[in-house]
Structure formats: structure tokens, C-alpha cells
N, CA, C and O of each residue as an XYZ file, in Angstrom:
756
protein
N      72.429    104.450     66.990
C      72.814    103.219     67.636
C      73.988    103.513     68.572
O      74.976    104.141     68.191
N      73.840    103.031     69.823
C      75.140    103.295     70.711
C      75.838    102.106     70.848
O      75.284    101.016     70.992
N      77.474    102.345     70.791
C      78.126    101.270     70.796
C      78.748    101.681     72.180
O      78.999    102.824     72.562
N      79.034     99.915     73.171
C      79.342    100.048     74.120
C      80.780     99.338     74.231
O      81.010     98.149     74.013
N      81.883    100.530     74.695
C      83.296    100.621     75.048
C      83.603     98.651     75.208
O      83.183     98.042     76.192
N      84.196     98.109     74.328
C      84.860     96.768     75.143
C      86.387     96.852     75.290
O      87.177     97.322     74.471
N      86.684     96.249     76.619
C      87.545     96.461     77.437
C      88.859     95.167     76.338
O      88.708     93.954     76.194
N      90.099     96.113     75.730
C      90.978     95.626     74.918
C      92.130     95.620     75.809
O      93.150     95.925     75.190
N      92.344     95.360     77.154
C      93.659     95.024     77.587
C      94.861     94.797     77.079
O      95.246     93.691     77.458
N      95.613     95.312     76.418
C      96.557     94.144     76.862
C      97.870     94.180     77.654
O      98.396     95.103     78.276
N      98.324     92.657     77.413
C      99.463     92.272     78.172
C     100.289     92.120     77.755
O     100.420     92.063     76.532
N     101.569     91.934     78.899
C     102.530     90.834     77.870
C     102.169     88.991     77.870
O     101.182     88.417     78.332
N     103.544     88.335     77.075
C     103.207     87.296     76.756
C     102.859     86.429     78.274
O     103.732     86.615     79.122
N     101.714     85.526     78.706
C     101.555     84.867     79.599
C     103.282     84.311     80.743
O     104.211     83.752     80.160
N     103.367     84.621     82.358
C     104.179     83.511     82.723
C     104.666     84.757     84.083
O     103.983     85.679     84.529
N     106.069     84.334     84.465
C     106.374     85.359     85.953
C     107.038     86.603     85.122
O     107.372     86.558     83.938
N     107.125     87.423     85.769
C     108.055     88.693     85.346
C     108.251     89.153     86.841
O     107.325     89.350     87.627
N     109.667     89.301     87.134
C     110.154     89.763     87.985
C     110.530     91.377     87.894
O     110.867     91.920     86.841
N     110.423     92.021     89.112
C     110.851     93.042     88.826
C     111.998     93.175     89.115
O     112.598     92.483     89.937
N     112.663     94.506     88.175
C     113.912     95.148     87.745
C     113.988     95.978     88.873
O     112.941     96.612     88.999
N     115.030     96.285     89.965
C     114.970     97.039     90.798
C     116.296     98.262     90.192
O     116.539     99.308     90.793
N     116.862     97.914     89.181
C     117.579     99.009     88.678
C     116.885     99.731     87.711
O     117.346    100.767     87.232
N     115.761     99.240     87.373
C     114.941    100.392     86.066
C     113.758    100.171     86.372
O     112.981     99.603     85.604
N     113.470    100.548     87.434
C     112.387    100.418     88.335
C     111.932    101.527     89.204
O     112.859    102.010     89.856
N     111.007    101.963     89.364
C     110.941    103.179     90.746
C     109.454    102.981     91.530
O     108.345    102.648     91.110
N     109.926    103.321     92.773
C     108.868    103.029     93.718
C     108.510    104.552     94.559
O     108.930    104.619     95.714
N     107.921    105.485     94.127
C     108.009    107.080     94.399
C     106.909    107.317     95.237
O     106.187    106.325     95.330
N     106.497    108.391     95.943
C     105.869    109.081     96.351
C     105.694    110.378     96.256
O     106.655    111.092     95.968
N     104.155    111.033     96.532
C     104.513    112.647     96.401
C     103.451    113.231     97.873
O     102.430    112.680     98.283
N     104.014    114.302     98.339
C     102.699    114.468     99.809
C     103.153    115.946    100.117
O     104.296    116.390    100.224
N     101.657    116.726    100.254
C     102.162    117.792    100.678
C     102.890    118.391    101.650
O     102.933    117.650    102.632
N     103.401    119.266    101.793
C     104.658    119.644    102.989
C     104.289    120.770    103.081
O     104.379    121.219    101.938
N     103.760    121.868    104.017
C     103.796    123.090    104.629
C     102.580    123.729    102.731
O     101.442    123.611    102.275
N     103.985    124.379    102.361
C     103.187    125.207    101.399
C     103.985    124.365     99.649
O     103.958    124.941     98.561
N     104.423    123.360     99.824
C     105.303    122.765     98.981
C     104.910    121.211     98.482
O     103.766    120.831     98.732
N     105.924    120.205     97.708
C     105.119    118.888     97.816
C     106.818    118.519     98.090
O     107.685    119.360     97.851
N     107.135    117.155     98.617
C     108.152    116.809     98.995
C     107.358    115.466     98.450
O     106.244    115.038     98.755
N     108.764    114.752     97.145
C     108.436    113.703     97.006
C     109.624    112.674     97.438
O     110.736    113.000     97.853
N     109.096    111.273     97.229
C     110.770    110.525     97.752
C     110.288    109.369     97.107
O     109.340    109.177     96.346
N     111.431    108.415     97.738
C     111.306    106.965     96.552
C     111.617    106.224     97.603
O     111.915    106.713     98.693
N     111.567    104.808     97.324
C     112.146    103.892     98.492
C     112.928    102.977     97.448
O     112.496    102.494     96.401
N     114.321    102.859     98.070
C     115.409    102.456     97.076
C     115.187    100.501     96.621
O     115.288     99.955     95.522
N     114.898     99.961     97.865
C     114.541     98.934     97.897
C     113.454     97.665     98.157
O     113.234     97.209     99.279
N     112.903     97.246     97.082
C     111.935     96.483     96.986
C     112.131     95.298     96.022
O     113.197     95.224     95.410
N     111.158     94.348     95.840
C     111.316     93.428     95.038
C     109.395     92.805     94.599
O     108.431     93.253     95.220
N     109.289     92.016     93.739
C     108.018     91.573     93.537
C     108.292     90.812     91.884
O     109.192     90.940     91.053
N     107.071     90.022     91.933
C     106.795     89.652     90.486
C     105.433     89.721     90.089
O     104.526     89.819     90.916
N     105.149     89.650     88.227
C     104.500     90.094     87.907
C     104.006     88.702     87.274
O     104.773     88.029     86.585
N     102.284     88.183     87.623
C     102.155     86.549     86.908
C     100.996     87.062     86.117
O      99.895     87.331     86.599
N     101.451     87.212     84.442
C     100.478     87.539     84.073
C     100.023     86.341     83.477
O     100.943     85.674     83.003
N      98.838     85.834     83.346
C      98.065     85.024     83.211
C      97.662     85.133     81.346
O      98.240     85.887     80.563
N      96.355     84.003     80.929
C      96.119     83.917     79.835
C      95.419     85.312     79.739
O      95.578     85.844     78.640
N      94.645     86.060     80.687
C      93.472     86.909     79.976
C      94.341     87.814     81.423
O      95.125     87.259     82.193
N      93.855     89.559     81.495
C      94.133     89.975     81.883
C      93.723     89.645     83.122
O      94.460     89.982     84.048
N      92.632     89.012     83.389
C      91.485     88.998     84.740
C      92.599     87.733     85.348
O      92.669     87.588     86.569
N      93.322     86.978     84.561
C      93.907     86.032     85.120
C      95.458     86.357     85.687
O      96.178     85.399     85.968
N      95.813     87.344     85.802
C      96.896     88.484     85.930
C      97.105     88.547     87.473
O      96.076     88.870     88.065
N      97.832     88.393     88.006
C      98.161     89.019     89.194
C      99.538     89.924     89.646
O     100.334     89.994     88.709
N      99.966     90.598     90.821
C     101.037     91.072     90.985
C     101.569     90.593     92.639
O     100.842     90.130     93.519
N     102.819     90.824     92.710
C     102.983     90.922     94.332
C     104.090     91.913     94.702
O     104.770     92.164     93.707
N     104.396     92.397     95.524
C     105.611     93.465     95.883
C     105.570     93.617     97.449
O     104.527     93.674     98.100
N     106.861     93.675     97.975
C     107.405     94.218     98.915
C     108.212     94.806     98.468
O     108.821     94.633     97.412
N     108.348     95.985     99.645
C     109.136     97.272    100.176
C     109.583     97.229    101.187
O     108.897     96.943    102.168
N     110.869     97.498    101.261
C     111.168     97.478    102.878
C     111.577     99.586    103.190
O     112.262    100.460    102.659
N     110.581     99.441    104.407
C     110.828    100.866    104.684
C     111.516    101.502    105.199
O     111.112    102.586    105.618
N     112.789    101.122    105.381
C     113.974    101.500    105.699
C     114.667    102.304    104.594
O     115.548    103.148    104.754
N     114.099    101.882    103.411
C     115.059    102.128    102.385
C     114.615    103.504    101.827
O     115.069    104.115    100.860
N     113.588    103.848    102.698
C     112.771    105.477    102.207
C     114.190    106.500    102.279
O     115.214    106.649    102.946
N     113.490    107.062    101.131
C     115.075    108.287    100.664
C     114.324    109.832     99.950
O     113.719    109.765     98.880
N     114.452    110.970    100.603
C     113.933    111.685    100.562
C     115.015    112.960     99.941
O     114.768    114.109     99.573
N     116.057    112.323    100.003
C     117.174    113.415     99.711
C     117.580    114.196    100.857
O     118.433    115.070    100.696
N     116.906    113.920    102.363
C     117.403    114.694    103.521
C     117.375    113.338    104.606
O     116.531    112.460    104.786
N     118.966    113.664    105.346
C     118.980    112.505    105.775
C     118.164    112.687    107.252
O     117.654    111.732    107.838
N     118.134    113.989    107.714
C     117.094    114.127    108.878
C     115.692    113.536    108.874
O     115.361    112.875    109.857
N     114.675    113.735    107.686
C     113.699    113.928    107.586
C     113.313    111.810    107.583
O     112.528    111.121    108.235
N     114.506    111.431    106.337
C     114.826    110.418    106.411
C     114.506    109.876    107.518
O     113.327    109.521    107.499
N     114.984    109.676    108.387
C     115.443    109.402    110.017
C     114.229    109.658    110.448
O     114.026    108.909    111.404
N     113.014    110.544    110.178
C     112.048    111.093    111.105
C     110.872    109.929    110.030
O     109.702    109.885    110.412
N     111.153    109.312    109.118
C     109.919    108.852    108.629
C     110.529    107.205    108.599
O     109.958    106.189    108.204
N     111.239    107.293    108.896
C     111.749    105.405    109.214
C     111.373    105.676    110.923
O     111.760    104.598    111.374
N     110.941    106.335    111.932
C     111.057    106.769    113.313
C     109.522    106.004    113.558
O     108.804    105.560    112.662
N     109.232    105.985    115.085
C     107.985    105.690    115.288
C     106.661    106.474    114.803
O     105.447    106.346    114.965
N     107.310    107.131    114.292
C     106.024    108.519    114.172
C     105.716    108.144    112.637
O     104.821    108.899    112.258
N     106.142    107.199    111.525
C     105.945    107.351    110.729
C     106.179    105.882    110.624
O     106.111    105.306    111.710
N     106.435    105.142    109.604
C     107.268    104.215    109.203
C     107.052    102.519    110.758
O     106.418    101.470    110.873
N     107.918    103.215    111.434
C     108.407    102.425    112.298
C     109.431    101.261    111.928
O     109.394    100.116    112.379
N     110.369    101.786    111.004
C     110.544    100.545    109.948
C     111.354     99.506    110.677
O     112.064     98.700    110.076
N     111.196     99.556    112.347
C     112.355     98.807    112.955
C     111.273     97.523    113.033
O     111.507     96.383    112.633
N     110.166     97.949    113.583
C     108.746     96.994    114.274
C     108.250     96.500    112.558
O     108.156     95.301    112.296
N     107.995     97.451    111.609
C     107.587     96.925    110.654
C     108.013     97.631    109.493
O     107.717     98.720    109.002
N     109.188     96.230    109.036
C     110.457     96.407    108.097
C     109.493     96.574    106.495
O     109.710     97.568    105.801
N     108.673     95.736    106.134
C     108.046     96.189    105.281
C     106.823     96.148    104.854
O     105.998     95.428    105.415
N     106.433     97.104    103.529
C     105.261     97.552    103.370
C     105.134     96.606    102.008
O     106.013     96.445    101.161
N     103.883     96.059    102.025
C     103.372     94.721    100.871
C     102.087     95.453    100.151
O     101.205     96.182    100.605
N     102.339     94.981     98.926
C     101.174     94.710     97.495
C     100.675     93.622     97.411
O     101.467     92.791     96.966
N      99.050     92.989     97.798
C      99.400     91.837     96.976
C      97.770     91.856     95.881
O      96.626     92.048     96.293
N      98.239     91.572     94.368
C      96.290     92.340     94.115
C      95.861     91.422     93.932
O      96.495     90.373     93.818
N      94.320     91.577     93.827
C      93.161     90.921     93.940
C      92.637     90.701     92.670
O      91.960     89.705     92.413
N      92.933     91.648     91.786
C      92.174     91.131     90.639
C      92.643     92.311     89.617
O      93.183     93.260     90.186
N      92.554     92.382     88.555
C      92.817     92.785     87.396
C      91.693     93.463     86.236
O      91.314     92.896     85.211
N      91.297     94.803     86.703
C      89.747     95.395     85.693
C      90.663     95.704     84.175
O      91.447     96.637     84.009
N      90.312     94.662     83.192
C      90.538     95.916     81.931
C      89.832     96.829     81.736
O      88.683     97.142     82.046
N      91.245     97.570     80.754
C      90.294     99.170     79.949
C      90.594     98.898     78.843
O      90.818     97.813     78.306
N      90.607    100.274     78.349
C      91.308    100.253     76.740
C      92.368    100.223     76.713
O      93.129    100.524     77.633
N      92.721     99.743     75.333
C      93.914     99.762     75.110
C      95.293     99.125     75.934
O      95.376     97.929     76.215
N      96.235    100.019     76.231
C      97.056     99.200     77.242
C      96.343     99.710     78.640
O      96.991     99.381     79.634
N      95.556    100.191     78.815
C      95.170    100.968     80.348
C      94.437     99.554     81.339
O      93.727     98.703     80.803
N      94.747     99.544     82.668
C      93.741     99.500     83.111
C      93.864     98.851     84.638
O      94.930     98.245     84.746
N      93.149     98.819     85.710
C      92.904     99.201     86.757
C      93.326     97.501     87.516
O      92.875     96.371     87.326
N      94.629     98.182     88.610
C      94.887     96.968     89.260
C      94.464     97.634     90.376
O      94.582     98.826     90.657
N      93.712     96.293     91.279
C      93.627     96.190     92.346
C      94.139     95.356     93.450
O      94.256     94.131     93.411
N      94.498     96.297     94.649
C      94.953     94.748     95.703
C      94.831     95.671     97.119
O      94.508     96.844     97.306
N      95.252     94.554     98.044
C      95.972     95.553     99.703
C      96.787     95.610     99.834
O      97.595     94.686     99.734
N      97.007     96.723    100.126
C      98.273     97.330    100.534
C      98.422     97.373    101.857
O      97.560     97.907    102.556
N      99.461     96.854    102.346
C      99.712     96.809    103.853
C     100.773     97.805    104.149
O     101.641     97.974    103.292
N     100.821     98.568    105.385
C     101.454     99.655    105.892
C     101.289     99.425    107.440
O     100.208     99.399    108.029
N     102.433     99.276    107.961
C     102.510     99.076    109.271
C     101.121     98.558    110.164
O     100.417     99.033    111.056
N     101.184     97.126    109.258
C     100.080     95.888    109.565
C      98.578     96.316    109.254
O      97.675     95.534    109.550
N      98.307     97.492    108.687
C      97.005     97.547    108.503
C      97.531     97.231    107.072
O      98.609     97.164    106.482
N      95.541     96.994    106.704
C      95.510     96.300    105.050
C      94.262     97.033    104.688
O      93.133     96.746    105.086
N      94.715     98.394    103.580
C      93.738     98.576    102.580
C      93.664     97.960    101.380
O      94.588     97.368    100.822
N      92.084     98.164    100.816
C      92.699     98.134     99.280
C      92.783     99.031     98.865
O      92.383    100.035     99.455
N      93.286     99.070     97.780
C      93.312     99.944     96.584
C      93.288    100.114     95.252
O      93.316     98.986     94.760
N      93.270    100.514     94.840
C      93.313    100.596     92.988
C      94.332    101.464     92.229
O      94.150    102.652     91.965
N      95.079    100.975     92.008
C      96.001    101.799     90.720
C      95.800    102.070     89.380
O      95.324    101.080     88.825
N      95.933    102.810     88.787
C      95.510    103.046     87.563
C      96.674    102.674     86.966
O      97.693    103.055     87.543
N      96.850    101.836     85.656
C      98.028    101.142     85.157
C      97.611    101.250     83.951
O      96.488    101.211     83.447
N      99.595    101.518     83.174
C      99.407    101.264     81.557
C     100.558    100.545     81.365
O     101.597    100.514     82.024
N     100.135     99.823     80.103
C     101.202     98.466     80.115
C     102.111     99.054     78.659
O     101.559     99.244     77.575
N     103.578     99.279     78.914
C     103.940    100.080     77.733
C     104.462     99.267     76.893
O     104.989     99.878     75.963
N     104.607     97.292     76.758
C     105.082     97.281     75.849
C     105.931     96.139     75.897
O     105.448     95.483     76.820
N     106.995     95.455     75.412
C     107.554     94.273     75.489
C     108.986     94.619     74.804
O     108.690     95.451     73.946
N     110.133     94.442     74.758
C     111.012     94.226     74.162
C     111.507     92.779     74.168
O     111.532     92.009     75.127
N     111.896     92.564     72.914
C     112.081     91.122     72.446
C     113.476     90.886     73.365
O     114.403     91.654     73.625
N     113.187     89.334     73.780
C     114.516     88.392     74.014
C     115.603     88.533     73.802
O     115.958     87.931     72.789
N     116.692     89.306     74.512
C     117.752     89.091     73.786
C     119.321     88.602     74.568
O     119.011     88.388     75.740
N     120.196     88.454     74.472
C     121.024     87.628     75.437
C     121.853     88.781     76.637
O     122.400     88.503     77.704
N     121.769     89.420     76.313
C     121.954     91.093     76.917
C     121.367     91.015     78.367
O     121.848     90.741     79.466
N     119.855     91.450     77.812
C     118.986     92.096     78.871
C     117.456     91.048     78.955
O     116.389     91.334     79.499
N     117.759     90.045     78.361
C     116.328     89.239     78.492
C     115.384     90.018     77.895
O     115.599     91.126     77.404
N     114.059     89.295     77.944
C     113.148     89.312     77.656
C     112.197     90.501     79.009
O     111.918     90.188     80.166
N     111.875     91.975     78.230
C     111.621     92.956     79.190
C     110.714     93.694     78.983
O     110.750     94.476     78.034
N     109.210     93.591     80.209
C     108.236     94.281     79.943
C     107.833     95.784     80.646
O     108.435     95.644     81.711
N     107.415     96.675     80.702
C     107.444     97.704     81.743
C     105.652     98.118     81.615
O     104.867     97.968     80.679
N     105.538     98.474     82.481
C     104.231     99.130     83.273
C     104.713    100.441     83.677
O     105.915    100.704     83.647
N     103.503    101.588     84.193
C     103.306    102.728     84.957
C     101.939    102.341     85.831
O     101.193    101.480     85.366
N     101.622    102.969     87.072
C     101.131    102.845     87.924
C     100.596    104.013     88.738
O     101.454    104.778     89.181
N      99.260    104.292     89.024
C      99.617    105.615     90.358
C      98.179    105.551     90.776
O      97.123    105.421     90.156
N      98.520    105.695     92.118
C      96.759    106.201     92.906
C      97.326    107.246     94.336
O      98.295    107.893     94.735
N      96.321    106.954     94.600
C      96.315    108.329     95.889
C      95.768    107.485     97.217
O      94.934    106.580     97.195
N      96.354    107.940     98.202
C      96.062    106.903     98.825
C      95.719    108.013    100.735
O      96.328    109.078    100.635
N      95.271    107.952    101.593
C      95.034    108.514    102.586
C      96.429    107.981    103.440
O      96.242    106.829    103.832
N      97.531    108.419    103.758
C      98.172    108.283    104.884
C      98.228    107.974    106.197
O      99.190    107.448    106.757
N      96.599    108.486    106.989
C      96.324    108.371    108.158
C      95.174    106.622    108.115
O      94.903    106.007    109.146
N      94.849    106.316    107.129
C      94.236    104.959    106.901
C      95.042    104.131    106.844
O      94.526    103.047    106.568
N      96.617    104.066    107.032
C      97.615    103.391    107.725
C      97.903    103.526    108.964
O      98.317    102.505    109.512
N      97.820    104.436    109.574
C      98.105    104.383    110.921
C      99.389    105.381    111.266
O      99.961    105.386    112.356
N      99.808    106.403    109.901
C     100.672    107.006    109.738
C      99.951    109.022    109.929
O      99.641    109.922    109.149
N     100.001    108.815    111.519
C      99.037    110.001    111.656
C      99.986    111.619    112.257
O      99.601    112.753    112.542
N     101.164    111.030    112.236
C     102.100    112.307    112.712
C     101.699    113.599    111.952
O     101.646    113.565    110.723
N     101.390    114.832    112.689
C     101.399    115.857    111.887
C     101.879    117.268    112.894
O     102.519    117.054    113.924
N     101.566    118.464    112.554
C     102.253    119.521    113.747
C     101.415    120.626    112.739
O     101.368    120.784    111.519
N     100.762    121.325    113.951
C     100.422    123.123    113.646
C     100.890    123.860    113.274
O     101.761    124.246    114.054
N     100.845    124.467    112.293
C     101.474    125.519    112.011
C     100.998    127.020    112.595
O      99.853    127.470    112.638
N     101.930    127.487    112.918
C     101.979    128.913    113.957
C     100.457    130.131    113.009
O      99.772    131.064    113.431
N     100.539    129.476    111.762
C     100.201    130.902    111.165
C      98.435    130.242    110.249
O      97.695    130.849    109.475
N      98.292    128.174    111.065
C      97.132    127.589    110.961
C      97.832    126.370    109.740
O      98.848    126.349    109.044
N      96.822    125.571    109.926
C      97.008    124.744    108.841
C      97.722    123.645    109.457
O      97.696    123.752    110.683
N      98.555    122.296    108.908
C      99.347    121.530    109.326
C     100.217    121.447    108.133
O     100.017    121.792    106.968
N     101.415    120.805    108.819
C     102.662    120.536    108.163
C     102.581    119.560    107.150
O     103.246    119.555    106.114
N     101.800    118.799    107.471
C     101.664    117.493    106.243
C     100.646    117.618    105.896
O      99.792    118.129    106.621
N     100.317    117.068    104.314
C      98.804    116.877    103.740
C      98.772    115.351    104.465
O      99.747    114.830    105.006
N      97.152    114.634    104.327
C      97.167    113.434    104.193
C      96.805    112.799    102.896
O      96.253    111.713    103.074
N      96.958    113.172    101.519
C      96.778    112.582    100.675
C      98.027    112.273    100.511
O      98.824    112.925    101.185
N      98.475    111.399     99.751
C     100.017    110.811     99.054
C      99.137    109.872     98.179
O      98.184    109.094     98.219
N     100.472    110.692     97.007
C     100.617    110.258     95.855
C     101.415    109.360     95.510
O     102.586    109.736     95.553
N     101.156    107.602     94.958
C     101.989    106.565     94.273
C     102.255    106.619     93.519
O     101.287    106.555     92.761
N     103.572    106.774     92.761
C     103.592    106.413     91.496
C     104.737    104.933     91.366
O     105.602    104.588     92.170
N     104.378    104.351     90.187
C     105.791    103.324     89.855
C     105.737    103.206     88.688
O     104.690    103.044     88.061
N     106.852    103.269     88.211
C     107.480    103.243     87.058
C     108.067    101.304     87.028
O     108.931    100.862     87.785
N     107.501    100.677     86.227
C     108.403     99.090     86.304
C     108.665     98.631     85.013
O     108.177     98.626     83.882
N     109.636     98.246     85.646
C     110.653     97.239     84.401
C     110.515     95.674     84.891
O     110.549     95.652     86.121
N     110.401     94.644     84.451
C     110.210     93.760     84.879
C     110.881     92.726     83.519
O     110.706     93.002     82.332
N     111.739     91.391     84.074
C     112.230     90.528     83.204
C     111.515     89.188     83.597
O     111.385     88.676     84.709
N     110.987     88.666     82.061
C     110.576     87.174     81.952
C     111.314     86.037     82.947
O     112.486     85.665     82.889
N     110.458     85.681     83.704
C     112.064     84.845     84.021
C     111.883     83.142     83.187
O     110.892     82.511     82.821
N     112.987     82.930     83.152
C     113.004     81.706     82.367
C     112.988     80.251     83.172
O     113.512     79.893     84.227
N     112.211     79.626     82.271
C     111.542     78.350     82.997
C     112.711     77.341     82.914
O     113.490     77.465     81.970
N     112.839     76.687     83.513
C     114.174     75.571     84.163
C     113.713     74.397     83.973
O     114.375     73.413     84.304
């Protein structure tokens, strides 16, 4: 007899969860020459409405791309620049998802578009929900997630790249998402 996988989501308790931008991370990873150069963007914000059932779940997030931080302030400068970013014409980059696939356990697959200098893919993240810490007068009521997909670079419109003398190019176009979130209940008024 074959038994077929049912999808055990879970969540936290139903309502908004805002995100924590101090225990929070918004990262990237992309190849560089013969290396991977990853970075984070310091500043963003979003909330998290999780609903009665997971399918009833949504998320939203902005980024503003100015705040990209690579640990070099040149390179910095070259990916907030027109060639990348443009973060003057378009300050930021948006999440907003579409729908919510459970898996097992805590796992399972958010989807939405992602906007990057006005184009809109979708995408899918692979997500695990780690958990809840109880209410307390401290730090509130605090849930956290992990997150990551792969995403094409040049399907934004982010197509800068350069030859290398000896073949090949300087940049991959895959990049890697990851986020790490902390997110607090917010309380109803």
C-alpha cells in the first residue's frame, strides 16, 4: 500500500509579524572571477500576515538598494551605479508573494515577484519556519523563518559584465538569496 506525503505546515500563531531589521538578514551570494563574493543589504523592512491555514499566509518586503554592503566601498559604489542597481532611479527592490505551497513539517515553498529595477519576476523560495518564542515584556512575542532561491541576475535587467583576458567573465549570472528573519507579533490596538 502506498501512502501519499500530506503537506504538515506549520506556522506561527495567526495575525501581522513585522520584521526585525536588527536580527534579520537580507544576503546574497554571486560568482566573481574564480571566487564567490557575497553581501547583504543593511536596510529593509516588511511584514509577515500569516493567516488561519498556511495557503492563507502572505508576506511583503522592501529593500532599498542603496543600502547594498559588500565590505568594499568601491565595488559598493559600482553596484548602487547605473550598471547595476541604479539605486538613484530605482531606490528599491520589492517582495510581494502570491501564495503559500506547504511541505513537511516546518518546510515549505513561498512564492511571489520580485521586483528589481521595475521588472517583476516570480519566484519561489524555499522556507523553514523555526519556531515561536513566547510573549514576553522584553522582546515581544518572536517568530523567525530561513529562506533561499537562486535567481538569474540578467532577468532583472542587471546585465553588467567584462572579459576576462585569459576567457570567461567576471560575474556569474546566477545569485544566490538567502534571509535569515526575525519577525515580532505586532500588537492589536
Amino acid at each position: 500500500m502506498t501512502q501519499t506525503a500530506v503537506p504538515t505546515t506549520q506556522l506561527p500563531a495567526p495575525g501581522i509579524w513585522d520584521l526585525d531589521p536588527t536580527h534579520s538578514h537580507v544576503e546574497f551570494v554571486v560568482r566573481h572571477v574564480m571566487s564567490k563574493v557575497r553581501g547583504r543589504f543593511k536596510d529593509f523592512a516588511g511584514t509577515i500576515t500569516v493567516g488561519d491555514t498556511p495557503t492563507g499566509s502572505r508576506s511583503d518586503a522592501v529593500i532599498q538598494t542603496a543600502s547594498v554592503d559588500t565590505h568594499h566601498a568601491d565595488r559598493d559604489a559600482h553596484l548602487r551605479s547605473d550598471d547595476f542597481f541604479s539605486a538613484e532611479q530605482y531606490p528599491t527592490i520589492t517582495f510581494r508573494s502570491t501564495r503559500v505551497e506547504p511541505g513537511e513539517g516546518n518546510e515549505f515553498r513561498l512564492v511571489g515577484d520580485l521586483t528589481i529595477r521595475d521588472v517583476t519576476r516570480e519566484v519561489t523560495l524555499d522556507a523553514e519556519y523555526h519556531g515561536t518564542a513566547a510573549n514576553d515584556s522584553v522582546f515581544g512575542e518572536r517568530t523567525g523563518f530561513s529562506a533561499a532561491t537562486e535567481v538569474n541576475r540578467e532577468d532583472f535587467g542587471l546585465t553588467w559584465n567584462k572579459a576576462l583576458d585569459t576567457g570567461g567573465l567576471v560575474l556569474g549570472n546566477k545569485v544566490r538569496l538567502e534571509l535569515e528573519i526575525e519577525a515580532i507579533r505586532r500588537q492589536e490596538s
